[in-house]
C-alpha positions as CSV (number, residue, x, y, z in Angstrom):
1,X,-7.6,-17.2,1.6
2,X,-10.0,-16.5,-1.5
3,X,-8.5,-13.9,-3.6
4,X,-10.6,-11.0,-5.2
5,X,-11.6,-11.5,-8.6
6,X,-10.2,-8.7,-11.7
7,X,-12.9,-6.3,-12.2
8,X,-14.0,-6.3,-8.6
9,X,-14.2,-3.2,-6.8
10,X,-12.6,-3.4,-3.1
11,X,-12.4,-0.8,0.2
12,X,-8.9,-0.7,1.3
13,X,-9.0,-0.4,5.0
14,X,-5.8,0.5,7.3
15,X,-5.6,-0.4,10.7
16,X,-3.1,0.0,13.7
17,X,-1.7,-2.6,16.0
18,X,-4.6,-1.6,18.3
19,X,-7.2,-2.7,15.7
20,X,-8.7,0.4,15.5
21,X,-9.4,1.3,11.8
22,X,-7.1,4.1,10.8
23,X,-8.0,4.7,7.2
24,X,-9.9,4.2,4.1
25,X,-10.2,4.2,0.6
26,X,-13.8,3.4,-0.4
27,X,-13.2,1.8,-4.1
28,X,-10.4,0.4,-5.8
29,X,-10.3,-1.9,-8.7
30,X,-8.7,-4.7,-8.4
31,X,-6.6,-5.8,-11.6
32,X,-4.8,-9.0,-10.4
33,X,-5.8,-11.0,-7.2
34,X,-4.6,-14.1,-6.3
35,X,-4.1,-15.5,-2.9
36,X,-0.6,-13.9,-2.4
37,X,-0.7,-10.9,-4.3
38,X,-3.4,-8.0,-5.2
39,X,-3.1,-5.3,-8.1
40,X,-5.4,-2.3,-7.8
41,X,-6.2,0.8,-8.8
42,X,-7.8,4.0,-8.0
43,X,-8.3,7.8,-9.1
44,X,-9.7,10.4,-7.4
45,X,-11.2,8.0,-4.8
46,X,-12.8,8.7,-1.0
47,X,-10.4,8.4,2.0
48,X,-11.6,8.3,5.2
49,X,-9.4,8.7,8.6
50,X,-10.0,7.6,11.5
51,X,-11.2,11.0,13.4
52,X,-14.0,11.0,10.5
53,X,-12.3,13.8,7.9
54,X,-12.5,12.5,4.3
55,X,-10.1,13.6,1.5
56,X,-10.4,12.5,-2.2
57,X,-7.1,11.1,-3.6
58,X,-5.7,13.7,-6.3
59,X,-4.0,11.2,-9.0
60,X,-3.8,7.9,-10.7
61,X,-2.9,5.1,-8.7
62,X,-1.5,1.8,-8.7
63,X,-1.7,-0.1,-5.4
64,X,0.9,-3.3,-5.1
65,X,-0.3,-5.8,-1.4
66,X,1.6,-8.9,-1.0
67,X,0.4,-11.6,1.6
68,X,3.8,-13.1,2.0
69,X,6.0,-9.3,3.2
70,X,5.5,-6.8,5.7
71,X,4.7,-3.6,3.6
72,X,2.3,-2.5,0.9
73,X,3.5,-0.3,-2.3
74,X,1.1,2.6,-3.7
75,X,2.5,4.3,-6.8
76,X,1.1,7.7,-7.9
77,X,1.1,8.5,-11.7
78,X,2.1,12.6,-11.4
79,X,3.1,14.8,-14.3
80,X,6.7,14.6,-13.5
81,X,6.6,11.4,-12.8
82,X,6.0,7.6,-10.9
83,X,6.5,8.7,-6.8
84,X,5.9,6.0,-4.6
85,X,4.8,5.5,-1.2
86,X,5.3,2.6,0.5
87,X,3.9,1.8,4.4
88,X,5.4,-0.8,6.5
89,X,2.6,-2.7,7.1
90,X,1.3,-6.6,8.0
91,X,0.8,-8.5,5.0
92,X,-2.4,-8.0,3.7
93,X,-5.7,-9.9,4.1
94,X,-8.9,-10.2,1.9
95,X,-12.0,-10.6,3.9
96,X,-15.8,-8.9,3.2
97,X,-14.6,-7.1,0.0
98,X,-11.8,-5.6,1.6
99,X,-8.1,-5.6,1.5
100,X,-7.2,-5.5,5.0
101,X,-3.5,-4.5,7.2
102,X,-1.8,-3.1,10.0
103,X,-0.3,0.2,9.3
104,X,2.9,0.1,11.4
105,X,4.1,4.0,10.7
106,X,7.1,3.3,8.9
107,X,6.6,4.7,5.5
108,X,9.4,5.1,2.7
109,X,9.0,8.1,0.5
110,X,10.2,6.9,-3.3
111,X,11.0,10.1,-6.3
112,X,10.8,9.3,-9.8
113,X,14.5,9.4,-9.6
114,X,14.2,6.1,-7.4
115,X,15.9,8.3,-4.3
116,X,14.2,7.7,-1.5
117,X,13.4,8.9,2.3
118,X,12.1,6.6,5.3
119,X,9.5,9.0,7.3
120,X,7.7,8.4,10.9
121,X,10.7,6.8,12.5
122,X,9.5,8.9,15.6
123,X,5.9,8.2,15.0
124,X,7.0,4.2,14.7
125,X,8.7,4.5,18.4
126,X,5.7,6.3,19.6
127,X,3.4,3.6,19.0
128,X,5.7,1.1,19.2
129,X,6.0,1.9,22.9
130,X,2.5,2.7,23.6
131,X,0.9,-0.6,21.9
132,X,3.8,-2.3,23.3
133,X,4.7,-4.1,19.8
134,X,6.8,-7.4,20.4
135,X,10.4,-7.2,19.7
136,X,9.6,-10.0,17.5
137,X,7.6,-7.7,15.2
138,X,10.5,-5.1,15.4
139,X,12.7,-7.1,14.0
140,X,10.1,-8.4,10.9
141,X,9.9,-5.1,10.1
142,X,13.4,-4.2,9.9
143,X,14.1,-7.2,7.9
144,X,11.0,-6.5,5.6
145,X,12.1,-3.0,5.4
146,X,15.3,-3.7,4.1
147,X,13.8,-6.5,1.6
148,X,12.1,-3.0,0.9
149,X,15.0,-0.7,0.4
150,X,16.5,-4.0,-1.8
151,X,13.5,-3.7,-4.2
152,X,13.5,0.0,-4.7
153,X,17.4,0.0,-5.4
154,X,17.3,-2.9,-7.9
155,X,14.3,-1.7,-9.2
156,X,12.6,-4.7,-8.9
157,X,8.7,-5.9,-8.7
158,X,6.6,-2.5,-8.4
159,X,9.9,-0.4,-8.8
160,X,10.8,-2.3,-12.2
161,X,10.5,0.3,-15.1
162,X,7.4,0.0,-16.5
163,X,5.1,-1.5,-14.6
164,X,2.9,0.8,-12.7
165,X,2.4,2.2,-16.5
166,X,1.1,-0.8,-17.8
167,X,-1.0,-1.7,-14.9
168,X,-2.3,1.8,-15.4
169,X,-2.4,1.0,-18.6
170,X,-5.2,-2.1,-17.6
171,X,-6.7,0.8,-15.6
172,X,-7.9,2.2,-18.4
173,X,-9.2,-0.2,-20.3
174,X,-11.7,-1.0,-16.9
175,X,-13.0,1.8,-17.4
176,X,-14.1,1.8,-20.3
177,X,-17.0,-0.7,-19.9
């Protein structure tokens, strides 16, 4: 897989298990790429859904994809704080300037204080039912999302102290050219 250069601005596009696009975010800029993990960031950018409603994003972002786990790790710089939201989700694929996954409802809700909350466990069962995911993929993603749960309790890759800041941090210099 060719990785997206520094510098370049990518869509992030969401799909479900369907492959029918669920949402968008029109630019991000991608800080790191390489052919098993992608860095970006965004602020304020376009989201799109999937019914057609667009909402712009309200804070500083730092968006962690890695090609080799099954979820995707968006932290959110806030005035109180890093939160983080992180979906269960295939690993990701570059392909026509876009970082592409499935979206597979599972989402873990992450506070500054590192607590955290798994959401749309009903929303999960719903599709997992109606798209008739194999019980292969259920168990991926209940291993992945206890690699997960790992990582936000040891604090470790986007979780470790620092390091949405100085990626942010990169951000900013970006944007100054």
């Amino acid at each position: 897989m060719v990785a997206p250069s520094p510098g370049t601005n990518v869509q992030i596009q969401s799909y479900k298990h369907s492959g029918q696009l669920h949402r968008m975010w029109k630019s991000s800029l991608v800080l790191k790429g390489t052919e098993t993990v992608v860095i970006g960031a965004n602020d304020r950018t376009e989201v799109r859904e999937h019914d057609g409603r667009t909402w712009v994003t309200r804070e500083p972002a730092i968006c962690y994809f890695h090609a080799e786990h099954w979820f995707n790790v968006i932290g959110m710089l806030r005035t109180d704080g890093i939160h983080y939201y992180c979906n269960m989700s295939s690993p990701f694929i570059y392909e026509d300037r876009a970082i592409k996954y499935i979206d597979y409802d599972l989402d873990v809700k992450v506070n500054p204080d590192m607590t955290y909350i798994l959401l749309d466990e009903d929303e999960y069962d719903q599709h997992r039912q109606k798209m008739q995911y194999p019980s292969k993929l259920d168990y991926i993603l209940q291993e992945q999302l206890n690699i997960l749960l790992g990582w936000i309790r040891q604090k470790h890759g986007p979780f470790s102290p620092g390091f949405v800041d100085e990626w942010y941090e990169r951000y900013l210099t970006y944007r100054k050219f």
